[in-house]
ROGUDO-815409 format. One record per residue: residue number from 0; residue in one letter; z, x, y of N, C-alpha, C in turn. Coordinates in Angstrom, 1 decimal. Atoms other than C-alpha are relative to their C-alpha. Example, Ala and Ser with C-alpha at 12.3 -4.5 7.8 and 13.67 -1.06 7.14 Angstrom:
+-----+---+--------+--------+--------+--------+--------+--------+--------+--------+--------+
:   k : r :   n_pz :   n_px :   n_py :  ca_pz :  ca_px :  ca_py :   c_pz :   c_px :   c_py :
+-----+---+--------+--------+--------+--------+--------+--------+--------+--------+--------+
:   0 : A :    0.0 :    0.9 :   -1.2 :    7.8 :   12.3 :   -4.5 :    0.0 :    0.9 :    1.2 :
:   1 : S :    0.0 :   -0.9 :   -1.1 :    7.1 :   13.7 :   -1.1 :    0.8 :   -0.8 :    1.1 :
+-----+---+--------+--------+--------+--------+--------+--------+--------+--------+--------+
# end
This chain:
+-----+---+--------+--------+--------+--------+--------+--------+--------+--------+--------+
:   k : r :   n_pz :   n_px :   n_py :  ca_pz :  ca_px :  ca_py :   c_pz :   c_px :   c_py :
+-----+---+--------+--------+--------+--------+--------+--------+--------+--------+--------+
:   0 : X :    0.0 :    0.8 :   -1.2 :    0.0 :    0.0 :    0.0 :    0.0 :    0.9 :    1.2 :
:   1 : X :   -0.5 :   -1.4 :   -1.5 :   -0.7 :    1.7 :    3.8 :    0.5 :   -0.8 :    0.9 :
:   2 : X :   -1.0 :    0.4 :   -0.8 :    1.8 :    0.8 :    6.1 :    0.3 :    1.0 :    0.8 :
:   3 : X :   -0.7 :   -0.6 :   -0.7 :    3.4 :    2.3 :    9.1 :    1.7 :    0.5 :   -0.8 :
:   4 : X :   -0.8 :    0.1 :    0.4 :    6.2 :    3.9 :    7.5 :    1.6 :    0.6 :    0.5 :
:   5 : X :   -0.8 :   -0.2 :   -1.1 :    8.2 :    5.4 :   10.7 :   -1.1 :   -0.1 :    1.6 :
:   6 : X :    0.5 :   -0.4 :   -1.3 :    7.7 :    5.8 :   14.4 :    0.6 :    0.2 :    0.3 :
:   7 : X :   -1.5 :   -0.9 :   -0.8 :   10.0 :    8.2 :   15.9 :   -0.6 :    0.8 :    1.5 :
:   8 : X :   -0.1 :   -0.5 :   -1.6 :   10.4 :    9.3 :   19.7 :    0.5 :    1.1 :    0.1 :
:   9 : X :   -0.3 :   -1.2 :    0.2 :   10.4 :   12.7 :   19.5 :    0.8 :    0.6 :    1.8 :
:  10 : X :   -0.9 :    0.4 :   -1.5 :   11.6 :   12.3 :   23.4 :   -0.8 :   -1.0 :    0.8 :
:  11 : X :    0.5 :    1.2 :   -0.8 :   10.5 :    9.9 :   26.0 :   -1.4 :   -0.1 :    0.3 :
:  12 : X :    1.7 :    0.2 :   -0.4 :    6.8 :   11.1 :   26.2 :   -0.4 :    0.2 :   -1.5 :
:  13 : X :    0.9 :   -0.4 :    1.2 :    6.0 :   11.9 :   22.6 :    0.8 :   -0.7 :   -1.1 :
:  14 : X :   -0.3 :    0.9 :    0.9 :    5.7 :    9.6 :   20.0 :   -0.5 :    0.1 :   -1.5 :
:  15 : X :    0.4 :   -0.4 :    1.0 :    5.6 :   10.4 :   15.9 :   -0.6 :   -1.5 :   -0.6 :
:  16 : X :    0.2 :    1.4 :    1.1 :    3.8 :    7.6 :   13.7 :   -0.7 :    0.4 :   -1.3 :
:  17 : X :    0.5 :   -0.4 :    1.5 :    3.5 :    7.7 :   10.0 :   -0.5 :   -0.8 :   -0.6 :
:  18 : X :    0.3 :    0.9 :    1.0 :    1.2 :    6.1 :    8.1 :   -0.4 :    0.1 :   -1.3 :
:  19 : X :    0.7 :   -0.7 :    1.3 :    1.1 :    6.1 :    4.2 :   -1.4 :   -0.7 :   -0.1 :
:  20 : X :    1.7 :    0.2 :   -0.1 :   -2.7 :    5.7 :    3.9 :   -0.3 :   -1.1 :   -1.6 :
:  21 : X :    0.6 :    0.7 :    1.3 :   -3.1 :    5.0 :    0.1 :    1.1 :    0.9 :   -1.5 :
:  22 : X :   -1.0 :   -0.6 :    1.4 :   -0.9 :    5.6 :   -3.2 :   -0.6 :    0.4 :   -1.0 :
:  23 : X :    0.7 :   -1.0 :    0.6 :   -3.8 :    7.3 :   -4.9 :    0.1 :    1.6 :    0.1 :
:  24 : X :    0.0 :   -1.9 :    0.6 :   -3.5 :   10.9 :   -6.4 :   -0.7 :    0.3 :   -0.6 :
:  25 : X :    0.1 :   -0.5 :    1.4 :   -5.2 :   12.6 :   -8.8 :    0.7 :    0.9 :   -1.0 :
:  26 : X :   -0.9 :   -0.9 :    1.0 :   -2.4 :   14.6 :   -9.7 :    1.6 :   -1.0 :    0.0 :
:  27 : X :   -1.6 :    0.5 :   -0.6 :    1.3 :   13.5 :  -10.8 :    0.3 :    1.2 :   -0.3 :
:  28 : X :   -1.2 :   -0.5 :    0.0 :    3.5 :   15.8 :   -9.9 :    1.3 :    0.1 :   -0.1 :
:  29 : X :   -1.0 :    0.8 :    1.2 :    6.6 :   15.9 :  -11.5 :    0.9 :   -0.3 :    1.2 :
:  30 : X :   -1.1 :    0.5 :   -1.5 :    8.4 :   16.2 :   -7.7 :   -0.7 :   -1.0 :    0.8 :
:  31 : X :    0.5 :    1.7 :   -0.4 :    6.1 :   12.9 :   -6.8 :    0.7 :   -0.7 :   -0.2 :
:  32 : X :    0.1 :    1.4 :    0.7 :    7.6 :    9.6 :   -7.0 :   -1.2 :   -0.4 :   -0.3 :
:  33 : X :    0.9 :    0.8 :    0.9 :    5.8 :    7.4 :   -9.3 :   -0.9 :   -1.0 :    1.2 :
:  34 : X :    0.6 :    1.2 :   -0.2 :    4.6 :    4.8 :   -6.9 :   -0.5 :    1.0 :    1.2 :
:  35 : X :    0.9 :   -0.5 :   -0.8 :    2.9 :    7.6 :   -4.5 :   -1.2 :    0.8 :   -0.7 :
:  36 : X :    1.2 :    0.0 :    0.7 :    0.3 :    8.0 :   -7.3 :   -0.4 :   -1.0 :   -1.2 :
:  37 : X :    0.5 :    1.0 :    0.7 :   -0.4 :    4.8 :   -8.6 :   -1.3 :   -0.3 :   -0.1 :
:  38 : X :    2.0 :    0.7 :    0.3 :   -4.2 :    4.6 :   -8.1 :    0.0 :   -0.8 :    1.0 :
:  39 : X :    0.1 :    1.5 :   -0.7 :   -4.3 :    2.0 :   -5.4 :   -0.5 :    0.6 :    1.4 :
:  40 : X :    0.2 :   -0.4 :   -1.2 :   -6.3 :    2.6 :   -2.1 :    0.1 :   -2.1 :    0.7 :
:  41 : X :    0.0 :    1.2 :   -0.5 :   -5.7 :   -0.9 :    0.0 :   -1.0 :    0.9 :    1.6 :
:  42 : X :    0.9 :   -0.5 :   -1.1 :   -8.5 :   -1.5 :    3.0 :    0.9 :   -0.6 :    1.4 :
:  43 : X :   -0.8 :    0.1 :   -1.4 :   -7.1 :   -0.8 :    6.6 :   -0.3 :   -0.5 :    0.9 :
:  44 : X :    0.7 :    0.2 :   -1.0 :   -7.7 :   -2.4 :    9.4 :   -0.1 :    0.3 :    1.1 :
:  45 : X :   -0.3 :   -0.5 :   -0.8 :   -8.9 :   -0.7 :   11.5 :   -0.2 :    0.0 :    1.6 :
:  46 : X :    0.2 :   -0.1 :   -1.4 :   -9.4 :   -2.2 :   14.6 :    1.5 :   -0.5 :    0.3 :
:  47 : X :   -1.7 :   -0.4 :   -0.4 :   -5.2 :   -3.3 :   14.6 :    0.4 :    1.2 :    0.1 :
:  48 : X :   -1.5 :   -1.8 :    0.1 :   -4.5 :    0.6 :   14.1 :   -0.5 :    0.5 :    1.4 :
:  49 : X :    0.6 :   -0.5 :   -1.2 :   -7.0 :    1.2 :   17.2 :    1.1 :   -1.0 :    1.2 :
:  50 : X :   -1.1 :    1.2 :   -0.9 :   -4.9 :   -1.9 :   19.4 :    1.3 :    0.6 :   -0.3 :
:  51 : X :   -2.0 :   -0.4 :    0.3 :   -1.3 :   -0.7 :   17.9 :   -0.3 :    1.8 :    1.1 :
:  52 : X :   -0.1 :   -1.0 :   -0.6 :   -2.6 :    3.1 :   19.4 :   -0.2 :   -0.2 :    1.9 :
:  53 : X :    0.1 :    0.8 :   -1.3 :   -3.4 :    1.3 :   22.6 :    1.3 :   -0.2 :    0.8 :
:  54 : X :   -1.4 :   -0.5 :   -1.2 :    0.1 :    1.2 :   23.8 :    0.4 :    0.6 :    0.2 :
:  55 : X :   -0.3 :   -1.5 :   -0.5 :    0.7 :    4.5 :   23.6 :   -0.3 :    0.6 :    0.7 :
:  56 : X :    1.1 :   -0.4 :   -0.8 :   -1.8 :    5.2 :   26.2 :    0.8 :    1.3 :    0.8 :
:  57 : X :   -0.6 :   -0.8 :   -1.3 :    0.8 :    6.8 :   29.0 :    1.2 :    1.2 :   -1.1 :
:  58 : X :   -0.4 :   -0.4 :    0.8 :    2.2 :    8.6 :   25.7 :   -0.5 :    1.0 :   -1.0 :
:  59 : X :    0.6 :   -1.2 :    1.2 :    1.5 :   12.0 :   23.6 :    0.5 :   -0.7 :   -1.3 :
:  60 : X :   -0.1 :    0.1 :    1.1 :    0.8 :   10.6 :   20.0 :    0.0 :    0.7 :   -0.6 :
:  61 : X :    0.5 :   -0.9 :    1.5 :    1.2 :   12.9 :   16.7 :    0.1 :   -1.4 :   -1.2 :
:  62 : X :   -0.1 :    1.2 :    1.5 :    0.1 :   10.3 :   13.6 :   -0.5 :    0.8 :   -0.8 :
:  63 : X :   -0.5 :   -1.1 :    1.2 :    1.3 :   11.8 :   10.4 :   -0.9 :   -1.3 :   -0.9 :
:  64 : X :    0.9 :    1.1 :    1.1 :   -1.3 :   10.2 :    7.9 :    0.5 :    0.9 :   -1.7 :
:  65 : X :   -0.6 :   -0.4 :    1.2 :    0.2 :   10.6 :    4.2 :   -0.5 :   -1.1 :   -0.7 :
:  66 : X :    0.1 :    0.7 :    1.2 :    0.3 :    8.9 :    0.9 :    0.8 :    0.5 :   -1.1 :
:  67 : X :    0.8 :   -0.5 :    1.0 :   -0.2 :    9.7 :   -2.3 :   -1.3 :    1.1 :    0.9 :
:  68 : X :    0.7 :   -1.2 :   -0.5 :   -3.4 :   12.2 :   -1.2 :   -0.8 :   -0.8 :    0.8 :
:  69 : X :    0.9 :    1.0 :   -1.1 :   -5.3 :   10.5 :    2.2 :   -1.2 :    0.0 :    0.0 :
:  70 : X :    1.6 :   -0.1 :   -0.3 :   -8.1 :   12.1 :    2.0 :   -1.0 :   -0.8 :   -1.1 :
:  71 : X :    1.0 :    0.2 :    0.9 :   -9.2 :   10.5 :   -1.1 :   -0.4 :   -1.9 :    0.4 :
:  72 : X :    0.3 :    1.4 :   -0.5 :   -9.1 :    6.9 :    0.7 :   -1.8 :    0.3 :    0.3 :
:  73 : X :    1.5 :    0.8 :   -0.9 :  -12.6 :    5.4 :    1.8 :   -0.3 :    0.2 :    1.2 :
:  74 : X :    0.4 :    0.0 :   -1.4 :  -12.0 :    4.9 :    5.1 :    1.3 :    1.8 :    0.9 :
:  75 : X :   -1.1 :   -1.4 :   -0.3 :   -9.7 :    8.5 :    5.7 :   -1.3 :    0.1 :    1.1 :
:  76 : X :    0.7 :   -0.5 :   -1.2 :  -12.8 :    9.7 :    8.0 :    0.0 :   -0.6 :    1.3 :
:  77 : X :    0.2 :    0.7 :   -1.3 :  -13.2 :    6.8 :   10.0 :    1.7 :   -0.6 :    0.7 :
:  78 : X :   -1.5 :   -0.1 :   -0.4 :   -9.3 :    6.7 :   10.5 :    0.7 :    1.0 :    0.9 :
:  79 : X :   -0.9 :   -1.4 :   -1.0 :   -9.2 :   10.2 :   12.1 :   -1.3 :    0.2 :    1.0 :
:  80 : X :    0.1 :    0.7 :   -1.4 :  -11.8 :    8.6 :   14.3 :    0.4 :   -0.6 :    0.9 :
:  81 : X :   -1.1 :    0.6 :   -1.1 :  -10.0 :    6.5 :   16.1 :    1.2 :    0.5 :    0.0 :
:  82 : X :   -1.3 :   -0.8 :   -0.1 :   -7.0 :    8.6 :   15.9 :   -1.1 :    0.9 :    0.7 :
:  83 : X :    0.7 :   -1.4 :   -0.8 :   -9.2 :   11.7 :   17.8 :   -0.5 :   -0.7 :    1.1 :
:  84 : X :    0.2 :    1.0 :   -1.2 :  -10.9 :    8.7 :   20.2 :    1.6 :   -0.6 :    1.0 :
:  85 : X :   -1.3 :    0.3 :   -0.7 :   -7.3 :    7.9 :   21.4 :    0.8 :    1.1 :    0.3 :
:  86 : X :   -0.5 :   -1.2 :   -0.4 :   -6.2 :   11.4 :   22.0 :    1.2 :    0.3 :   -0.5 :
:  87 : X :   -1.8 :   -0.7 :    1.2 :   -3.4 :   11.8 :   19.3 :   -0.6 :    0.9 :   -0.5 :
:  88 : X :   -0.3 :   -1.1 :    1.3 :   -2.6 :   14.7 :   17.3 :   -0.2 :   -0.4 :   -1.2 :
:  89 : X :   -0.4 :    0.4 :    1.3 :   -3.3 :   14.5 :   13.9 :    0.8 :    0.9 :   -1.2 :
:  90 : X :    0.2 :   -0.9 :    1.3 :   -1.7 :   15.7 :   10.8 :   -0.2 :   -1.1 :   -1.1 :
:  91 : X :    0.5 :    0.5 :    0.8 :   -2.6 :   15.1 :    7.6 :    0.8 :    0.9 :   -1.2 :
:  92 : X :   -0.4 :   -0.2 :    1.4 :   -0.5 :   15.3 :    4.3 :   -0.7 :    0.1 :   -1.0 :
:  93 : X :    0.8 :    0.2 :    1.0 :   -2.2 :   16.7 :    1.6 :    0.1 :    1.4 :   -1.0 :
:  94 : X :   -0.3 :   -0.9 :    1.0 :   -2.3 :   18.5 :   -1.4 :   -1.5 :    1.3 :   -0.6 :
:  95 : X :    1.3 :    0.0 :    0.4 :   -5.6 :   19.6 :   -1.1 :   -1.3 :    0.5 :   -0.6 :
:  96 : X :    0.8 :    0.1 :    1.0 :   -7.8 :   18.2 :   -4.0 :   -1.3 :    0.0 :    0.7 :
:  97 : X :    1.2 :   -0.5 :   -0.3 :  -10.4 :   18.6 :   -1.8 :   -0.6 :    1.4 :    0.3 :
:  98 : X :    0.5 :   -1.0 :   -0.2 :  -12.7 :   21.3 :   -1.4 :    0.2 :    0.7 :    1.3 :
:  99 : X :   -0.3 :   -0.2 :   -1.7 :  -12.5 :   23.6 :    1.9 :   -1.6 :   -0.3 :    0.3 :
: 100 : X :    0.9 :    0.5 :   -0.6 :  -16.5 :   22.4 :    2.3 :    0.2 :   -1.6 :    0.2 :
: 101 : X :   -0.3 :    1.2 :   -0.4 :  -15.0 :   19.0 :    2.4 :    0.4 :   -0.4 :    1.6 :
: 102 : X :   -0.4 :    0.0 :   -1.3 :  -13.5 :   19.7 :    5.6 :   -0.4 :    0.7 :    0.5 :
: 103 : X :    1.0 :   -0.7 :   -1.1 :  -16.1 :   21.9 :    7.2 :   -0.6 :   -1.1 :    0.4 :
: 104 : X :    1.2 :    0.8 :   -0.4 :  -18.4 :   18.9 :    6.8 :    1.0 :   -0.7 :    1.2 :
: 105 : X :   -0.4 :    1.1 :   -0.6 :  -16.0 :   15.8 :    7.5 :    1.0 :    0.0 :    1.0 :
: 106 : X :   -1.0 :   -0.5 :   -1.1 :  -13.4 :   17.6 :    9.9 :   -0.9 :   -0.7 :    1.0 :
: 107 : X :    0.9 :   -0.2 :   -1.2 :  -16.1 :   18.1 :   12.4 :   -0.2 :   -1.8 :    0.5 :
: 108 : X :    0.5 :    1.2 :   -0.4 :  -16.8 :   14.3 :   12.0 :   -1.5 :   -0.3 :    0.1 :
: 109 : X :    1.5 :    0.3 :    0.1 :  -20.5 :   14.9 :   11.0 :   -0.6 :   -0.5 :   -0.4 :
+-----+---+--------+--------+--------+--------+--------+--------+--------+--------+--------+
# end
């Protein structure tokens, strides 16, 4: 399931938001809980996540995108569109099963 799973005010101008993306892995790890590699990508929507970043405007965002592994979602690219269009920070939790030509290509956003 992806959900906002904090939002912490790191002080009065900078604001953390975490979203777990998708409870898909391809690995269990044995220091994983179980239900952050169930297999399960659910679809985001993403013009609430663009509106929810919308009041942050007068606010430095960092949105911490996690899971299970994010990048293997569907919409993971077009997620760290609109997160880079609204001028947050991103990080990104990952273990990563992806390749490093994965993220030459789709970093860039090409």
């Amino acid at each position: 399931m992806n959900r906002i799973i904090k939002i912490k005010s790191l002080n009065e101008d900078i604001f953390k938001i975490t979203l777990r993306m998708t409870s898909h892995c391809p690995y269990s790890c044995r220091y994983c809980p179980d239900h952050l590699h169930e297999g399960k990508h659910t679809k985001l929507n993403l013009e609430d996540i663009s509106l929810f970043l919308d009041r942050f405007t007068n606010k430095q965002v960092v949105f911490n995108i996690t899971g299970g592994e994010p990048t293997t979602h569907p919409q993971f690219i077009d997620l760290l569109k609109i997160i880079k269009n609204k001028n947050a920070k991103i990080i990104v939790d990952t273990n990563a099963v992806r390749t490093p030509d994965f993220f030459k290509k789709k970093w860039s956003f090409g």
